[in-house]
C-alpha positions in Angstrom: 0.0 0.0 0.0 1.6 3.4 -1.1 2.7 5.9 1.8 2.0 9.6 1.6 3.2 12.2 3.5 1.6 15.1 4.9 1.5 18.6 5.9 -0.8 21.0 7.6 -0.2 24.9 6.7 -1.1 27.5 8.2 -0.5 30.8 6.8 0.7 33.6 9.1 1.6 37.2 9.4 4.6 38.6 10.8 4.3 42.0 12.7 5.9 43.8 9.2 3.5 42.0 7.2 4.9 39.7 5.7 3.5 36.4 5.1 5.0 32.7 6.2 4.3 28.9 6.0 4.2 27.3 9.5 3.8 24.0 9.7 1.0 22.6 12.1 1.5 18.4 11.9 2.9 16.9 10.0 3.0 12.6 9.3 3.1 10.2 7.0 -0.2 8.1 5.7 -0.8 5.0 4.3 -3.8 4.5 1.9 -4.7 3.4 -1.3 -5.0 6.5 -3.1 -4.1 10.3 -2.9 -7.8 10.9 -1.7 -7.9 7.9 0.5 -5.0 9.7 2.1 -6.5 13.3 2.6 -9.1 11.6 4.2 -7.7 9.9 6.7 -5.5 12.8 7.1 -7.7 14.8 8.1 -9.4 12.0 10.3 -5.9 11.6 12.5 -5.5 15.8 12.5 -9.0 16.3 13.5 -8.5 13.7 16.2 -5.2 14.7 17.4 -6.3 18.1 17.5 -10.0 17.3 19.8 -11.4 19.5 16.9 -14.2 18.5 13.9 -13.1 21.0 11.2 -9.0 20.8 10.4 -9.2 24.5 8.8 -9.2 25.7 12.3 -5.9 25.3 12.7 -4.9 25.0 8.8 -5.2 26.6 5.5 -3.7 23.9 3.3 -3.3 20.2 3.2 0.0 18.8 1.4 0.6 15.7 0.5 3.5 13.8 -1.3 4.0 10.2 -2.3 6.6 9.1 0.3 9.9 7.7 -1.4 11.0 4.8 -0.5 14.4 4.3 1.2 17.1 3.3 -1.3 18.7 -0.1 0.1 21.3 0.4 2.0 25.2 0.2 0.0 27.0 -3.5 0.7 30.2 -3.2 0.8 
């Protein structure tokens, strides 16, 4: 079963305005398909969090198909 890793964003202001990414969680996920994986994603945020809505604490989901780790070099 493919792996994805994800992110929760939330955008923030700094006190000159500027904007920045801070991440909120982040974790990897193991599901059948890319929406399989926002799903539960936002299942094991939501829980982690004691909240219903994940946007309370995020503006954007990311997810990436996790790489495998190359084997390890014999030598």
């Amino acid at each position: 079963m493919p792996s994805f890793n994800v992110r929760f964003i939330k955008t923030v202001s700094d006190d000159t305005g500027h904007e920045h990414r801070a991440c909120q969680a982040a974790f990897r996920v193991d599901a059948a398909s890319l929406s399989a994986a926002a799903q539960q994603a936002e299942t094991d945020f939501c829980k982690q969090k004691g909240v219903r809505d994940w946007t309370i604490f995020a503006d954007a989901m990311e997810l990436q198909t996790a790489l495998a780790m190359p084997p390890a070099w014999g030598g």
